[in-house]
N, CA and C atoms as an extended XYZ file, in Angstrom:
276
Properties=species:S:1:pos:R:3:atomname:S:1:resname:S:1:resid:I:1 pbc="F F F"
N        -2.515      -24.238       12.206 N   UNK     1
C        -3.760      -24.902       12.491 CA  UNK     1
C        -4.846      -24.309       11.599 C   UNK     1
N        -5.694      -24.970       10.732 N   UNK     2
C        -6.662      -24.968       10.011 CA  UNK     2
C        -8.349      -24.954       10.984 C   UNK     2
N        -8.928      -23.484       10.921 N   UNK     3
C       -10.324      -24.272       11.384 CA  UNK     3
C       -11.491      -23.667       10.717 C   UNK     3
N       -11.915      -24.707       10.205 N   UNK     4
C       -13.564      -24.105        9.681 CA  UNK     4
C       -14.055      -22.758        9.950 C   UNK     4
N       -14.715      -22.308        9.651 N   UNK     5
C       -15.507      -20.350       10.441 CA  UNK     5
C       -16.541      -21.400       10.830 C   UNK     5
N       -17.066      -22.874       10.908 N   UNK     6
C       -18.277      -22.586       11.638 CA  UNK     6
C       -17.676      -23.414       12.883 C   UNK     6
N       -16.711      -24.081       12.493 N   UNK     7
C       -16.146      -24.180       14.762 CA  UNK     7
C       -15.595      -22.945       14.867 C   UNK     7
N       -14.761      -22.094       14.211 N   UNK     8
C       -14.465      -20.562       15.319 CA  UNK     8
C       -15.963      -19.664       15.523 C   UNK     8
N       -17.159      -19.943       15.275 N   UNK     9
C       -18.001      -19.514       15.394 CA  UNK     9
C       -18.296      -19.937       16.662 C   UNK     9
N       -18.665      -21.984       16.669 N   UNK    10
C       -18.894      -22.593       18.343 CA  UNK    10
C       -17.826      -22.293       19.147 C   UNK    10
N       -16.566      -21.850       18.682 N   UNK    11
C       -15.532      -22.845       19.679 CA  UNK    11
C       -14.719      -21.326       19.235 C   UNK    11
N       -15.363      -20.133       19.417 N   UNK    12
C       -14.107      -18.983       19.754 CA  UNK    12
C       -13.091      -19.022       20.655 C   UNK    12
N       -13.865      -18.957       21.664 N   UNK    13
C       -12.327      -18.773       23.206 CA  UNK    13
C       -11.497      -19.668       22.980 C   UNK    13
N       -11.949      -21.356       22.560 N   UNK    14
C       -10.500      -22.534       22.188 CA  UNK    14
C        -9.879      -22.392       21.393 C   UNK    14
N       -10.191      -21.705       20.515 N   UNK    15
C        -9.255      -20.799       18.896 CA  UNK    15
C        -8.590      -19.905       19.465 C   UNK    15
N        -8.929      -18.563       20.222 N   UNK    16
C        -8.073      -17.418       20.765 CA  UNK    16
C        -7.256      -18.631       21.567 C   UNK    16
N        -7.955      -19.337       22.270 N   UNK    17
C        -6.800      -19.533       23.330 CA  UNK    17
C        -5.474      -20.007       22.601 C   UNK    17
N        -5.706      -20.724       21.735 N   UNK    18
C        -4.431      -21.334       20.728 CA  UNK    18
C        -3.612      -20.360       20.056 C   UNK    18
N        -4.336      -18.960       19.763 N   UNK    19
C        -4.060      -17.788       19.408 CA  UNK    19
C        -2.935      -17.390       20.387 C   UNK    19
N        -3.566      -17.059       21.580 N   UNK    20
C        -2.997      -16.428       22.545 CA  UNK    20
C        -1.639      -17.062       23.234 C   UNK    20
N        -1.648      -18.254       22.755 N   UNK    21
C        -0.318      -19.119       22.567 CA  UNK    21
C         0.564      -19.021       21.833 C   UNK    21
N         0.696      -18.211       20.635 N   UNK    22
C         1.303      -18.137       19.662 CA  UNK    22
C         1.086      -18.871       18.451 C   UNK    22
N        -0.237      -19.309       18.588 N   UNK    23
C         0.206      -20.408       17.205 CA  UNK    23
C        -0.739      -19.183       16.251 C   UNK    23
N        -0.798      -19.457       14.938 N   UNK    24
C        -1.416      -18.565       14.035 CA  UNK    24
C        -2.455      -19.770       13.474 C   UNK    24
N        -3.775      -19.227       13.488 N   UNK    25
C        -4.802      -20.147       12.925 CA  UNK    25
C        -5.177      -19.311       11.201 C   UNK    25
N        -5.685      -20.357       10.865 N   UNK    26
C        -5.942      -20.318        9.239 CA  UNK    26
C        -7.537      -20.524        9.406 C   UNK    26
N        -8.384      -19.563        9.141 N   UNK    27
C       -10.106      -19.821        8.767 CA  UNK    27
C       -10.132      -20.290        7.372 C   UNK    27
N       -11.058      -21.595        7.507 N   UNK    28
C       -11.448      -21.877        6.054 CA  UNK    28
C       -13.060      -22.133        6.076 C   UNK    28
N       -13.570      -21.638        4.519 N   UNK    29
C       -14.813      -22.066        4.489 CA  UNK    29
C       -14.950      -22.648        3.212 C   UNK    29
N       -15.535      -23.380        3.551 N   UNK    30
C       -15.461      -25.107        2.336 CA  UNK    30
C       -14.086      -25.254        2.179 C   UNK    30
N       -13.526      -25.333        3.090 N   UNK    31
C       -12.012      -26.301        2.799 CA  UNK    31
C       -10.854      -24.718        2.415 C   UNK    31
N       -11.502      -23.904        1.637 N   UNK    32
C       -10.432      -22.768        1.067 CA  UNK    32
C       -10.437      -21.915        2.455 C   UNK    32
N        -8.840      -21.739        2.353 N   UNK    33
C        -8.274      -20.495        3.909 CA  UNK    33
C        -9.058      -18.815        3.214 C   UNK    33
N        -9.869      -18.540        3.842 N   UNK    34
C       -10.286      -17.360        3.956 CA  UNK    34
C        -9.191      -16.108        4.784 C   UNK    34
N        -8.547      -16.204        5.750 N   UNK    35
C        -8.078      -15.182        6.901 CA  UNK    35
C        -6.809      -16.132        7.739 C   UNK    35
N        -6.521      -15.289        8.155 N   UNK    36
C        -5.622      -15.722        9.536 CA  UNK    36
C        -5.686      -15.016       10.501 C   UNK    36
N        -5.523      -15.718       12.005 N   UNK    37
C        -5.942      -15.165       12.773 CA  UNK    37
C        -3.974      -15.508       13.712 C   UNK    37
N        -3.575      -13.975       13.558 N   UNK    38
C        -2.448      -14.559       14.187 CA  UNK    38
C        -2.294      -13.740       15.966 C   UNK    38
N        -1.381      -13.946       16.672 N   UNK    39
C        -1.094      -13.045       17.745 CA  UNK    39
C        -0.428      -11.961       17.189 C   UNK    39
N        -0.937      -11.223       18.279 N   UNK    40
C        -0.661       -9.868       17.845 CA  UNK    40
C         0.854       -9.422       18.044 C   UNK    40
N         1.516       -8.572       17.201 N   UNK    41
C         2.803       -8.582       17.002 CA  UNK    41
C         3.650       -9.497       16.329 C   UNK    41
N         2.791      -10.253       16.121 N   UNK    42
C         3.662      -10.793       15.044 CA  UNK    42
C         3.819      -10.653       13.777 C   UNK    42
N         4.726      -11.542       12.545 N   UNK    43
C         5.072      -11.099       11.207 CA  UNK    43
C         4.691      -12.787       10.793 C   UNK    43
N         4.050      -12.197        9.474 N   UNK    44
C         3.525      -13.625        9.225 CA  UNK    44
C         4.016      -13.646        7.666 C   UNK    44
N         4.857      -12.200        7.107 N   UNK    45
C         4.735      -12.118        5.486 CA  UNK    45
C         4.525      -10.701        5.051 C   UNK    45
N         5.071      -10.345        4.327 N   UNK    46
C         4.825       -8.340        3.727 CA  UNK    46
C         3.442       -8.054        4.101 C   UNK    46
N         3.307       -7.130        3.934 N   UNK    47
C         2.002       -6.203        4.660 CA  UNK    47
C         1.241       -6.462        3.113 C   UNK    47
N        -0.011       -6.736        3.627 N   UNK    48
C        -0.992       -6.727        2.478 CA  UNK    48
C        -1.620       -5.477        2.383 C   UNK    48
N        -1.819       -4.722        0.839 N   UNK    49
C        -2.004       -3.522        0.850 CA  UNK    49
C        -3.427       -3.347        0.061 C   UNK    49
N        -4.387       -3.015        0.214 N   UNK    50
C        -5.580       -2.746       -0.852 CA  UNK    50
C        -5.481       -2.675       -1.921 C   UNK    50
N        -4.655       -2.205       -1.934 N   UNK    51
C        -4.143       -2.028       -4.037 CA  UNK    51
C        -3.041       -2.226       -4.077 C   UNK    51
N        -2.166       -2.274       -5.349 N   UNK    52
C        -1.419       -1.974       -6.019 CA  UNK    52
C        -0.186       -0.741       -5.312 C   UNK    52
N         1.195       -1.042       -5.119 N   UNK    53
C         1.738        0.361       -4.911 CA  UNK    53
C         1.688        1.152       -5.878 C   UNK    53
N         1.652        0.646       -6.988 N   UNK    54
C         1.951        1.577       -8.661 CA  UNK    54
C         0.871        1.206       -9.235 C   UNK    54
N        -0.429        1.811       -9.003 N   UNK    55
C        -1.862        1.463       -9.309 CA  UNK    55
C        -2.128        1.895      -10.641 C   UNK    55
N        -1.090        2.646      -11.631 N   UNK    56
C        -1.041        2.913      -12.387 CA  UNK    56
C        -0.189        2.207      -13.950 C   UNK    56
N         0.321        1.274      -12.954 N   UNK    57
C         1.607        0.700      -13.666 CA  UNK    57
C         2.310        1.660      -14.438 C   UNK    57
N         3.268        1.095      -15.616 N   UNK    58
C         3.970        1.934      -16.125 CA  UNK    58
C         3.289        3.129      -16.731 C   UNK    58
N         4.480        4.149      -16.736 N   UNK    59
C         3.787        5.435      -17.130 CA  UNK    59
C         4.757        5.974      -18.316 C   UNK    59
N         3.970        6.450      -19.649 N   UNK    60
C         4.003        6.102      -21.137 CA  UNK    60
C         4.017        7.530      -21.170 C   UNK    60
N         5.326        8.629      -21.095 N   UNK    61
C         4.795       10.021      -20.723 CA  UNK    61
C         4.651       10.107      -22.437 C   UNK    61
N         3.959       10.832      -23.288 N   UNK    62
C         4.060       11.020      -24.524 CA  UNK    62
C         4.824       12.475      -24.517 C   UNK    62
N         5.713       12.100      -25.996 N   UNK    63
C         6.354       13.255      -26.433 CA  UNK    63
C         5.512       14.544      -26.984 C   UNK    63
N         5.764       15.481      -26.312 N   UNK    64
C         4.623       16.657      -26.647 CA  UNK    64
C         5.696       17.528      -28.361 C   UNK    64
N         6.514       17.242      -28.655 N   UNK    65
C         6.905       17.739      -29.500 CA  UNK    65
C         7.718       19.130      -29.112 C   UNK    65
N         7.443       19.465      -27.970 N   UNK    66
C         8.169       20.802      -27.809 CA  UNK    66
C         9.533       21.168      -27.212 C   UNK    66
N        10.053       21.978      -26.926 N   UNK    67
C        11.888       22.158      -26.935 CA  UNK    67
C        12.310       20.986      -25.350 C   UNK    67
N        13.882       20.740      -25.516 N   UNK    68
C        14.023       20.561      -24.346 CA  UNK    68
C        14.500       21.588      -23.101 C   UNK    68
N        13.847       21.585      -22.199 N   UNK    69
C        14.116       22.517      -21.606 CA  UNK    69
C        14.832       21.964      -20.392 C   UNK    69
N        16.347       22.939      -20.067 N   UNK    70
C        17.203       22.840      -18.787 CA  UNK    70
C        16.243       23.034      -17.652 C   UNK    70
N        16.601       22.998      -16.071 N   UNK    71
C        16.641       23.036      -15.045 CA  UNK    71
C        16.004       24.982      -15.053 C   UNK    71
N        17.201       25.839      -15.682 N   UNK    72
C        16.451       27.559      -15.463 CA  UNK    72
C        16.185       27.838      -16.412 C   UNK    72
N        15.757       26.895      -17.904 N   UNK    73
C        14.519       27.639      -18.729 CA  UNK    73
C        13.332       26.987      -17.840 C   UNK    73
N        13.303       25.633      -17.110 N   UNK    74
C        11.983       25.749      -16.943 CA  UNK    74
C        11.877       26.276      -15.926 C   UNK    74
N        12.286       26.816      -14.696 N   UNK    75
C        12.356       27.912      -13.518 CA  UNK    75
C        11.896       29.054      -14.257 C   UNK    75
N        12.734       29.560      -15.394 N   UNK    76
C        12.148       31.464      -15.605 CA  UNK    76
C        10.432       30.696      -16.262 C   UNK    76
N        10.640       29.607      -17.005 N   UNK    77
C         9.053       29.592      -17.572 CA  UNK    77
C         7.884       29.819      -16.388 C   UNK    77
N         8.054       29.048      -15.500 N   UNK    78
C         7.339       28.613      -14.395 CA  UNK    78
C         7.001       30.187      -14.007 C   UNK    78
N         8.040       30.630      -13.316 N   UNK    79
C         8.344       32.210      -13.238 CA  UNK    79
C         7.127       32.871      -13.696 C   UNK    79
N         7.089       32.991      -15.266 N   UNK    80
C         6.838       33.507      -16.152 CA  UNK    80
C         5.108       33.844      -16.253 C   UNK    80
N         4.784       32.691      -15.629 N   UNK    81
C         3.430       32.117      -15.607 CA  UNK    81
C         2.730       32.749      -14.819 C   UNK    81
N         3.105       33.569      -13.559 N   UNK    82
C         2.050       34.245      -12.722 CA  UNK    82
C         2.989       35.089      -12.166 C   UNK    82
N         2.232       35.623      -11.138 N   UNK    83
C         2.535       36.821      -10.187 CA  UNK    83
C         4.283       36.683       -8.906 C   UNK    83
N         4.709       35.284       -9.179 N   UNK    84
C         5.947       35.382       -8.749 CA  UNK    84
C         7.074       36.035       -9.234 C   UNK    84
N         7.788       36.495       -8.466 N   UNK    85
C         8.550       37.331       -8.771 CA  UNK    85
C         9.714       36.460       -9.563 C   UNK    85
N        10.658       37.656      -10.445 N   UNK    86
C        11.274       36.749      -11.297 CA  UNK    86
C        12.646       36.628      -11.040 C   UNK    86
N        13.016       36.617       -9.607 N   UNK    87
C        14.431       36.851       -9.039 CA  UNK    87
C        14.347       35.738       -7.760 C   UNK    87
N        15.653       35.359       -7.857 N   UNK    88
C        16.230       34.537       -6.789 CA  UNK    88
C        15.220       32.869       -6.718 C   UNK    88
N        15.938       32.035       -6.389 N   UNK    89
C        15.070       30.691       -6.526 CA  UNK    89
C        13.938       30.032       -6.040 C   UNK    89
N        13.049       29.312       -6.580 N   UNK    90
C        12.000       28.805       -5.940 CA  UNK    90
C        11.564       28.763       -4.518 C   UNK    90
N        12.692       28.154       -4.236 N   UNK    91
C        12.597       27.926       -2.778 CA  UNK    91
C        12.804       28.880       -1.691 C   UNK    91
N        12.703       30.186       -2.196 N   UNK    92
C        12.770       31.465       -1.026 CA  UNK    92
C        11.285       31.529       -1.051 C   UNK    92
């Protein structure tokens, strides 16, 4: 069901009530659907999200030119870098 925002403005409670029936209403203003107004618990379509999941899109890592490094050169580097000790693995 399609209704104007200026009858769900006069005519709220006869909109919920159609609501509260299950039907899902569509607000339009000048003819274009603005919203939906559905009952609650229901699924009307994927979750609309504010943004983007990957707001970044693809990611272009650039080649820094420097060695490749295994799994425990970059552990001792990391290591290397501050006051952690340089024995036994990260995760202790």
């Amino acid at each position: 069901m399609e209704v104007p925002l200026r009858e769900l403005n006069q005519q709220t409670s006869r909109v919920m009530a159609r609501v509260i029936a299950g039907e899902v209403v569509t607000i339009t203003k000048d003819g274009v659907p603005i919203g939906d107004i559905v009952p609650r618990g229901s699924v009307t379509g994927p979750p609309a999200y504010p943004f983007r999941t990957d707001p970044m899109g693809d990611l272009d890592v650039p080649d820094l030119g420097g060695p490749v490094l295994d799994d425990d050169e970059i552990d001792l580097t990391l290591r290397s870098m501050g006051d952690v000790s340089t024995t036994g693995d990260l995760d202790d």
